[in-house]
N, C-alpha and C positions, 0 to 999 in steps of 0.2 A: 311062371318060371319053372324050368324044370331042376331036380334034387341035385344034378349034375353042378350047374349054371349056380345054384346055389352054395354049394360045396366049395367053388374055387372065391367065391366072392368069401368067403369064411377063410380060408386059407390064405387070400391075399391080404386081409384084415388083420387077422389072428398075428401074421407076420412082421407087417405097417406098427402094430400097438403091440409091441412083446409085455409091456409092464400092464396093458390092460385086465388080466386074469392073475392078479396077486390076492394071495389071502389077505384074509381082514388081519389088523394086529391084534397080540396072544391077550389082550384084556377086553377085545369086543365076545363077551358069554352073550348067548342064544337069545336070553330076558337082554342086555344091553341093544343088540342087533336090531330087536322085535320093536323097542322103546323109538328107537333112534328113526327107524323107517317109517314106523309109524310119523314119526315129529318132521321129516325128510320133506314132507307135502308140501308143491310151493315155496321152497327153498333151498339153500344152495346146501350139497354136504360141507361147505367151511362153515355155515350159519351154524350148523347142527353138533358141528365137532367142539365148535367154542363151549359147547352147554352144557357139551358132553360130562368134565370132570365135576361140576356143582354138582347136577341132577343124580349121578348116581353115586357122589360122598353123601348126599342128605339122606337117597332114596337107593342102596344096594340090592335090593330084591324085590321080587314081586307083593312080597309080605309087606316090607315097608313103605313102596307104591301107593298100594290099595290103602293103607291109611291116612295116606297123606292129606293134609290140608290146600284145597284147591288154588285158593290163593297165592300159595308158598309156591305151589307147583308153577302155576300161572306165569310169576314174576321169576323163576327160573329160565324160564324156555320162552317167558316175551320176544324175545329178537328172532324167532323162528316165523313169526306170523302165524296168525286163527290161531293165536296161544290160548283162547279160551275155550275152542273148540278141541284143542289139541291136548292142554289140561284134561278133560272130560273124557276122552277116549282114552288118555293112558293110563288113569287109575281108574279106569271101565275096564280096561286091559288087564290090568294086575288085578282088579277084584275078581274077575271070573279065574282068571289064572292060579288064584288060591282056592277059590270056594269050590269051582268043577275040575279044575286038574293036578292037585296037589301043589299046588303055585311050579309046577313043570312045564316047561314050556311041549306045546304039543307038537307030533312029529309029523301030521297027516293036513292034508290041504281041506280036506274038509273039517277038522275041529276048528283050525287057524280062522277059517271063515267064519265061525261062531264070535270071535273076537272082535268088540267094537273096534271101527277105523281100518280095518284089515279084508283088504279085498285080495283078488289075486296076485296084484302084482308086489305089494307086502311080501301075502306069503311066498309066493317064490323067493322075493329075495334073501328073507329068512332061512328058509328049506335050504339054496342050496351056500348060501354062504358059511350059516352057522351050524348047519349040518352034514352038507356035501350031500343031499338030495335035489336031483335032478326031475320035479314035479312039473313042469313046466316053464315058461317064461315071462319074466317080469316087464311088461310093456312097459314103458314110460314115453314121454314125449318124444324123446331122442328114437327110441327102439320104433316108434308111431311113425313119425318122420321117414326115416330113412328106407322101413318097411314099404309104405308108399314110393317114394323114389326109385329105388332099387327095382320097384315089382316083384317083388317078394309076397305083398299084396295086394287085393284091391280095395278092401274092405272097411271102414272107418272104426269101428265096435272095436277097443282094445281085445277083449274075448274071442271075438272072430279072426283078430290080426292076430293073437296068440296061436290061435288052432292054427292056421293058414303056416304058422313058422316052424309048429313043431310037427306038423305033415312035412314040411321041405329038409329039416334038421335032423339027423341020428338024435336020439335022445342025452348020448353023453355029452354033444355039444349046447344041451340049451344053457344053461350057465354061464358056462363061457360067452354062448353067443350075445348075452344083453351086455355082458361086459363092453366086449368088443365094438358093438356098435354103439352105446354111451360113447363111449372114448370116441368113434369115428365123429359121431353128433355135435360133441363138443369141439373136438378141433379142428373138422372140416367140412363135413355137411351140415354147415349152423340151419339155422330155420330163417336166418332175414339175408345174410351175403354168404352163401355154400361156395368153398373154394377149389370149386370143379376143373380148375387148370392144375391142379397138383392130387387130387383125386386118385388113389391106385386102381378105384374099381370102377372110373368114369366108361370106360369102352365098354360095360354091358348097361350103363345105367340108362332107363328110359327118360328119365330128369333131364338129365344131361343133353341126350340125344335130342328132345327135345327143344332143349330153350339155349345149345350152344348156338 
């Protein structure tokens, strides 16, 4: 696809979902963001929002994280799923957050990547939500999906589908852009019944063209 072809399918989007590019609310801090996307794996952000007010009255900073008893932590964030797995990366999270970075949350895509459970698509979402750094793109399922559909890519590797989108995108739109297309994901290109008769960007979609 070319950057042109691109540009208006963002545009048509952008427009279709105006509430899709809203700031986070004024109590999600950088360490809350980093926690939550981290725990976000495999489930829904209503799972993640429910847990939200326990886990950080117990556990307010990185300081107090990293201390925390696994257990306790465990049975907070159970209903998130691989709570035990997910336990172990976040005071993995917070212990290195205080030992190597002054329990600071870091600004760069390469320290974030040092951070157990924190691949790219993590840090981007961190970077540009709770920083307004535009380091790339947060692939997720939805952004994976639609990526394919659209042709936007060809490529299956979230990392390569990343590069392939932020070659097609100005840099100030990648942010916005995973917003966007979440939001398309969820409310009309699902992944089992896509509802391509009410679609705004079905006439360049190769999906579409395809299997109408």
């Amino acid at each position: 696809m070319d950057r042109a072809s691109a540009a208006w399918i963002y545009d048509t989007l952008a427009e279709h979902y105006p509430d899709a590019c809203t700031p986070l609310p004024f109590f999600h801090s950088p360490f809350q963001v980093l926690i939550l996307t981290i725990l976000s794996a495999q489930t829904t952000d209503q799972a993640v929002d429910k847990i939200r007010p326990a886990l950080f009255a117990r556990y307010p900073t990185p300081e107090a994280l990293a201390g925390a008893d696994i257990h306790e932590v465990e049975e907070i964030i159970h209903s998130t799923g691989f709570y035990r797995v997910k336990a172990r990366h976040i005071i993995s999270t917070a212990t290195m957050l205080v030992g190597r970075f002054g329990g600071k949350i870091p600004t760069t895509m390469e320290e974030l990547l040092l951070l157990p459970g924190v691949g790219r698509k993590t840090a981007n979402i961190l970077l540009f939500h709770a920083l307004g750094i535009n380091a790339g793109i947060a692939v997720d399922t939805h952004v994976k999906r639609l990526a394919g559909r659209l042709g936007l890519s060809t490529r299956t590797d979230q990392d390569q589908i990343e590069q392939d989108l932020m070659d097609l995108f100005p840099q100030e739109r990648w942010g916005d852009l995973t917003d966007i297309m979440i939001a398309h994901g969820r409310r009309c290109c699902t992944a089992k019944s896509p509802r391509c008769e009410i679609c705004p960007v079905s006439m360049v979609c190769p999906f579409y063209q395809q299997t109408r």
